[in-house]
C-alpha positions in Angstrom: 51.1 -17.1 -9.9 50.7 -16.4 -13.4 47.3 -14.5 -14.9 46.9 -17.6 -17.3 46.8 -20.2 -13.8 44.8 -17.0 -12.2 42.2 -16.9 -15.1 42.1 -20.9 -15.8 41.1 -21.4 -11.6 38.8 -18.7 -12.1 37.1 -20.3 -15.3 36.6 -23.5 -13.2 34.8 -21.9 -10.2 31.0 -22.2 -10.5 29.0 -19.8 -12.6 26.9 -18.4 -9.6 30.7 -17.4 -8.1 31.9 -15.8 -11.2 29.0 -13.5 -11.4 28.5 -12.8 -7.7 28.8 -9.4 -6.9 32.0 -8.5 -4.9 29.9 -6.4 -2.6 26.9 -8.5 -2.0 29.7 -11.3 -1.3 31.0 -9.0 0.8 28.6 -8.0 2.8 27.1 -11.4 3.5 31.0 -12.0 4.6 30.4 -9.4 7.1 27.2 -11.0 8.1 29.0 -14.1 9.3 32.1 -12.0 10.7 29.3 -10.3 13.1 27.8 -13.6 13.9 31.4 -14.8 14.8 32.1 -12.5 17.2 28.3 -11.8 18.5 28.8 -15.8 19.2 32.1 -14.8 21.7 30.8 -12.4 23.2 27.6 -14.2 24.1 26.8 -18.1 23.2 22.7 -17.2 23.3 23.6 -15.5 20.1 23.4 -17.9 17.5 20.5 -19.7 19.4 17.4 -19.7 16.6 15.3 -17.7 19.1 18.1 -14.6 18.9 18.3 -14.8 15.3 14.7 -15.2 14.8 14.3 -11.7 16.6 16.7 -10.3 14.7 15.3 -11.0 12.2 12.2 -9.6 13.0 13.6 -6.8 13.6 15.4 -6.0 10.2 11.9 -7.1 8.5 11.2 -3.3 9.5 14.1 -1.8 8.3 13.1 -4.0 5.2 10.4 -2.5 4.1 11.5 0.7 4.5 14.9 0.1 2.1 13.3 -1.8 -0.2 11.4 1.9 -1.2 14.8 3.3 -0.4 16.5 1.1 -3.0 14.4 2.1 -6.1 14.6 5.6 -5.2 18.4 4.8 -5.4 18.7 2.9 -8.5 17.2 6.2 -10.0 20.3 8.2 -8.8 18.3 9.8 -6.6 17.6 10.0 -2.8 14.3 10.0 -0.2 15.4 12.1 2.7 11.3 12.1 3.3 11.7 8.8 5.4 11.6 9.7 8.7 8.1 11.4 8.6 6.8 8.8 5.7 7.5 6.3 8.7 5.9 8.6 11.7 3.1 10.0 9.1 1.6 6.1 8.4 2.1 4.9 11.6 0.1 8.3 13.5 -2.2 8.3 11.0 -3.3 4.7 11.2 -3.5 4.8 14.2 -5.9 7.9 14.4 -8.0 6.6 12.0 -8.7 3.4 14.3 -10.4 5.5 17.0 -13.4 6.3 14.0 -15.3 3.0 15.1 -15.1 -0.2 13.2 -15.2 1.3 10.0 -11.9 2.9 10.8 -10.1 -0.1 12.1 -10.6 -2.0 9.3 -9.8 1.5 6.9 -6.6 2.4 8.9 -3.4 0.2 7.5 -4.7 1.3 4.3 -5.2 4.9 5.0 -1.6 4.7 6.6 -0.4 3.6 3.5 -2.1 6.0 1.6 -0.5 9.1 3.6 2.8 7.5 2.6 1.8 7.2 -1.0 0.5 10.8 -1.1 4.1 12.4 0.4 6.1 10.0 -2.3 3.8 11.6 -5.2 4.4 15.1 -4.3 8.3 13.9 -4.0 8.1 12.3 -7.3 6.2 14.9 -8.8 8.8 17.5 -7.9 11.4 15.6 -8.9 10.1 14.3 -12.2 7.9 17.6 -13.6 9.4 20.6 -11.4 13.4 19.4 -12.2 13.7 20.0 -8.4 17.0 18.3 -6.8 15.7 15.2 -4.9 17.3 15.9 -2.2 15.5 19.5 -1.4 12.1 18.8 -2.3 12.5 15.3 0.0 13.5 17.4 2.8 10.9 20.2 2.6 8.0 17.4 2.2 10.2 15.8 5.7 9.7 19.6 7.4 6.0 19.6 6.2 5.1 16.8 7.3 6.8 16.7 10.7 5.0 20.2 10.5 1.5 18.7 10.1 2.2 15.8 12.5 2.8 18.7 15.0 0.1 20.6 14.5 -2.3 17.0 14.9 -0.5 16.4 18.3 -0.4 19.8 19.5 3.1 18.7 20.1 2.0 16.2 22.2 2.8 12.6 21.9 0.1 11.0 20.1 -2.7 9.2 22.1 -4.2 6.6 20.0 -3.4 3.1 19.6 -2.5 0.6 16.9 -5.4 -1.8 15.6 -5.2 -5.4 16.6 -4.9 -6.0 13.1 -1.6 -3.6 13.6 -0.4 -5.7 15.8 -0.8 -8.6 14.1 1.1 -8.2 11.0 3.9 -7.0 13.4 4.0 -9.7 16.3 1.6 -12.2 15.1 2.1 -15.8 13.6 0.4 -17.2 10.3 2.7 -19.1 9.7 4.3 -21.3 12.8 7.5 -20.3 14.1 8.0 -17.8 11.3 6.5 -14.4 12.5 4.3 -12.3 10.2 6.7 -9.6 10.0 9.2 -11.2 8.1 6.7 -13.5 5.8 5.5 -10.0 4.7 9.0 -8.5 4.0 9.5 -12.1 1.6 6.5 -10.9 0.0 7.7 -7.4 -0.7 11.1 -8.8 -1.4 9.8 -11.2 -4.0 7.3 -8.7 -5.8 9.9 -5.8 -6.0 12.6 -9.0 -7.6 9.9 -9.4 -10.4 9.3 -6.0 -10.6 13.4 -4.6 -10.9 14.2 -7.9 -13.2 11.0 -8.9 -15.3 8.9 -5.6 -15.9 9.8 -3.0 -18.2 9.0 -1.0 -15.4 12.3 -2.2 -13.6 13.8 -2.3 -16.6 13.1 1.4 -16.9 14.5 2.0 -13.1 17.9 0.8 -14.4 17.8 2.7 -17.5 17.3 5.9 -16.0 19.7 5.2 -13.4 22.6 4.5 -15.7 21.1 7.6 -18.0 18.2 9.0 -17.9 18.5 11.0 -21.2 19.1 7.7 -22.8 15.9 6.2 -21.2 13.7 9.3 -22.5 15.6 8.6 -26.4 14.9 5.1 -26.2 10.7 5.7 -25.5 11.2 5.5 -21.6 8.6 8.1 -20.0 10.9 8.7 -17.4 8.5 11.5 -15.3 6.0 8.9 -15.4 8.4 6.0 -13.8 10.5 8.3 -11.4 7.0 9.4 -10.0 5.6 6.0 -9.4 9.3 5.1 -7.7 9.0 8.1 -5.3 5.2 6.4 -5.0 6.4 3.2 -3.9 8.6 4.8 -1.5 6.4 6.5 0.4 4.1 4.1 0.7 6.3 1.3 1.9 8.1 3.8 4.5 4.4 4.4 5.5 3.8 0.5 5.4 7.3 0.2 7.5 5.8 2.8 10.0 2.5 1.0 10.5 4.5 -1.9 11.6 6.2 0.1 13.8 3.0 1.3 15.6 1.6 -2.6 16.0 5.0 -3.9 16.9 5.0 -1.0 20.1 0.9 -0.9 20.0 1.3 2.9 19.3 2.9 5.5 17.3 5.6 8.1 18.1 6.5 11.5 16.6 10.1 10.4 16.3 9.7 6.7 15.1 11.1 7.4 11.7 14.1 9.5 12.9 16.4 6.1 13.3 15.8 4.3 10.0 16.7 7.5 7.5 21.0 6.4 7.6 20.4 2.9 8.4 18.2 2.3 5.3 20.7 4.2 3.0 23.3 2.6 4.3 22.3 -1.2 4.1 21.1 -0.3 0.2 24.8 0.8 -0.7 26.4 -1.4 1.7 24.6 -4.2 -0.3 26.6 -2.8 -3.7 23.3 -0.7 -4.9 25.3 2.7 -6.1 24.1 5.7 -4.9 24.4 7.4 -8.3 22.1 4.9 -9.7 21.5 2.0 -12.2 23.4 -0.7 -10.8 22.4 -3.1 -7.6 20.4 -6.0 -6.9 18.2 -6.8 -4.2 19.7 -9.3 -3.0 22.6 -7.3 -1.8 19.6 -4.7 -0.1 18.5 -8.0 2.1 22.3 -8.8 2.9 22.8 -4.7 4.1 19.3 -4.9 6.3 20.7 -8.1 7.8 24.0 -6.1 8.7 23.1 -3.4 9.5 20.3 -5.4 12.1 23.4 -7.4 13.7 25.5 -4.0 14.0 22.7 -2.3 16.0 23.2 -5.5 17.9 26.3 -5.7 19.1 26.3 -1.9 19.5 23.1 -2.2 22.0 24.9 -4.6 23.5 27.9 -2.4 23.7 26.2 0.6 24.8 27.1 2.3 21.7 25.5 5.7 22.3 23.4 6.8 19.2 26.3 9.2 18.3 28.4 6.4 17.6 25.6 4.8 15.8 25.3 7.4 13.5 29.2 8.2 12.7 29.4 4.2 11.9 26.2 4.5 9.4 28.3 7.5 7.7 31.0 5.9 7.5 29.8 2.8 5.8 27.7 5.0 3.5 31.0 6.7 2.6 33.5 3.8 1.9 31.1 2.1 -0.1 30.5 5.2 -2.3 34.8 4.9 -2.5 34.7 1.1 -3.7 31.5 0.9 -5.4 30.1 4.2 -6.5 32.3 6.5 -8.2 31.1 7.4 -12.0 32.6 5.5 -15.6 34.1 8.8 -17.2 31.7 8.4 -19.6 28.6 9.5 -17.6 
C-alpha cells in the first residue's frame, strides 16, 4: 500500500482517532484483552457485580496515582507513597479515639499528615536542589520511623470512623459506590486543573523544561512544591480509604501501591521524564493494572511475581514512550 492510500485512509478516520494517543489506545486495548481472557477463565467475570468491585477497588489505587501522575509530569518521582498511605490512614484513625471532636477532625487531619510529608518533599526538591528521588525516600524512612515509634512496633489498635467507612464501602449514590463517585471527583478536578489552569499549564512546562518555565515567568519552586503537596495529601486521602474500607489501619498498607501506581501512570503514556501524558491514560493504567492483580490473585501469582510484572511494564513503556528528543 502506498503512503499516499496510507495517509488519505488515515485523513478520513475521525478526529478523536487521529489524535488518540498510541499508548492510552493501547492500554485500554489491554483492558479488553484482560477482560477477554478473565471471561474464559471464569464467566462471573464480566458479570456487573465483578466489575463493579473491581472497580472499587482501583478507585484506591486512583487516588493515590492521580498524586503520582503530577509528581510525574514534573520529571520527577514520589518514592514517599508507601508511608503517605500508612501515615493518613494511622493517623486518622488515632485521632478518632479523641471523642467526637476527633471523629469528625480525623479524615482531615489524615489528610493533613499527607500534605505535611509532600511539603517537606516539595520543599527539598524545589529550594534544597535535592534529587527527588533521595529526599522521597528519607521522608519514606522517617516516617515509617515515626509510625514505629507511635505503635511501639505494634500493629496499630484504633479503628477507622464510620464516616471512614463510608466514603470507602458506602452508597450515595445507588448502585455506584462512594469510593469510585469520589475518584470521578478527583479525576475531574485534577482534568481542569492539568488542562485549564496555568497551574497545569505550569506542570507541563516544567516537565518538558523547567529552565524554560522559570525564563518564561513560571515560579517553578512555588508549583513543584504545591505538586509534591498534592501528592501527599491524596496518598494520605488514598490511605484513609484504605483504613474505612478494612475498618482499620496497618503499618504496611502503603507498601503494595508504590510500583502499581507508577506503573499504571506510564503504562497510561504519562513519561517518566516528564511533560507529556494525559489523564485519561492514568484511569486506563489504574484499570489495568486493577484486572492484572486480578487474574494474578486468581492465579496465585505470589507477590514476587507481582512485583517483576510491575517492573517490567514500568520498563517497556520507558522503551516505547519515554526516551528523551535529543534536544533536551
Amino acid at each position: 500500500m502506498s503512503e499516499t492510500t496510507m495517509n488519505g485512509i488515515a485523513n478520513r478516520m475521525p478526529k478523536f482517532i487521529r489524535r488518540a494517543d498510541p499508548a492510552v489506545v493501547t492500554a485500554f486495548a489491554c483492558i479488553v484483552l484482560l477482560l477477554f481472557l478473565g471471561s474464559l477463565y471464569s464467566r462471573s467475570f464480566l458479570s456487573p457485580e465483578y466489575l463493579l468491585q473491581q472497580l472499587k477497588v482501583a478507585s484506591f489505587l486512583g487516588v493515590i496515582a492521580t498524586g503520582m501522575m503530577l509528581v510525574i509530569l514534573l520529571g520527577q518521582i514520589d518514592l514517599s507513597v508507601p508511608w503517605s498511605v500508612a501515615v493518613g490512614a494511622m493517623m486518622a484513625s488515632a485521632v478518632a479515639a479523641f471523642g467526637p471532636v476527633g471523629v469528625a477532625l480525623a479524615i482531615p487531619f489524615g489528610i493533613l499528615c499527607g500534605v505535611l510529608i509532600g511539603t517537606v518533599n516539595g520543599i527539598g526538591v524545589a529550594y534544597l536542589r535535592i534529587p527527588s528521588m533521595i529526599i522521597t525516600l528519607a521522608t519514606n524512612a522517617v516516617a515509617q520511623g515515626l509510625m514505629v515509634v507511635y505503635t511501639g512496633g505494634f500493629s496499630p489498635q484504633d479503628s477507622a470512623t464510620p464516616a471512614m467507612r463510608y466514603l470507602a464501602t458506602g452508597f450515595t449514590i445507588p448502585g455506584v459506590p462512594n469510593a469510585v463517585v469520589i475518584w470521578a471527583l478527583i479525576g475531574a478536578a485534577t482534568v481542569f486543573v492539568l488542562t485549564r489552569t496555568s497551574f497545569g499549564r505550569s506542570v507541563y512546562g516544567i516537565g518538558n523544561r523547567e529552565r524554560a518555565a522559570y525564563l518564561s515567568g513560571v515560579d517553578t519552586r512555588r508549583v513543584v512544591m504545591i505538586a509534591f503537596a498534592v501528592s501527599g495529601g491524596l496518598s494520605a486521602f488514598g490511605g484513609v480509604l484504605l483504613a474505612g474500607y478494612a475498618s482499620k489501619a496497618a503499618q504496611s498498607m502503603g507498601d503494595a501501591y508504590l510500583l502499581p501506581s507508577i506503573a499504571a501512570v506510564v503504562l497510561g503514556g504519562t513519561s517518566i521524564l516528564g511533560g507529556r501524558g494525559s489523564y485519561l491514560g492514568t484511569v486506563a493504567g489504574v484499570i489495568l493494572i486493577t484486572l492484572l492483580q486480578s487474574i494474578l490473585s486468581v492465579l496465585q501469582m505470589p507477590e514476587a511475581g507481582r512485583q517483576i510484572i510491575y517492573g517490567v511494564v514500568i520498563v517497556a513503556m520507558l522503551l516505547l514512550y519515554g526516551r528523551a528528543p535529543a534536544s533536551r
